[in-house]
N, C-alpha and C positions, 0 to 999 in steps of 0.2 A: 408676401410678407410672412413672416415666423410667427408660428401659431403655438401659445405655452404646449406642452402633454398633459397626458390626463395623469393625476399622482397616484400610483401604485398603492393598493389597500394592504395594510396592514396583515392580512391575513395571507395574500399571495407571496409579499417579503417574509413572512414566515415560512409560510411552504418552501419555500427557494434555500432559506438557511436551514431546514430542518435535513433536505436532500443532500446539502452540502456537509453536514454532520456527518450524515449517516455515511457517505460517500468513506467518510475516516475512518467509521468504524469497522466496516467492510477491510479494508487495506489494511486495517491494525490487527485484524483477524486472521488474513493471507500471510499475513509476514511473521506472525507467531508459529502459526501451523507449519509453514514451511522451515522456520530455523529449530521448529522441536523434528519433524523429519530430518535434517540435516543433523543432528544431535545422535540422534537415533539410528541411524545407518540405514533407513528406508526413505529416503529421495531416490526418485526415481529419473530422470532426465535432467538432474539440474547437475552443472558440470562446476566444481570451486575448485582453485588453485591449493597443490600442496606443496609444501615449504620443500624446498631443492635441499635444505640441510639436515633433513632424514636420512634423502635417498644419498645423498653423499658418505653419511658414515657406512650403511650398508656395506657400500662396496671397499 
């Protein structure tokens, strides 16, 4: 037979959403850093596409 669960304490559902917060701010941090490198001409490994309509007038 089905047995209810025990309800989760208010403080463990905190912890859980405070990690999933912080999880955002981490990645909000990574992605600022990397698009001011990319701004700045010091990325190192990361490869973006450049627009074909530069290198066209070029030649």
């Amino acid at each position: 037979m089905a047995v209810p669960k025990k309800k989760t304490s208010k403080g463990k559902r905190n912890q859980r959403h405070a990690t999933w917060k912080g999880k955002a701010t981490v990645a909000a941090q990574r992605a600022m850093s990397l698009g001011k490198a990319v701004l700045s001409g010091r990325a190192q490994g990361f490869v973006y596409p450049i627009d074909s309509d530069e290198d066209d007038a070029e030649e």
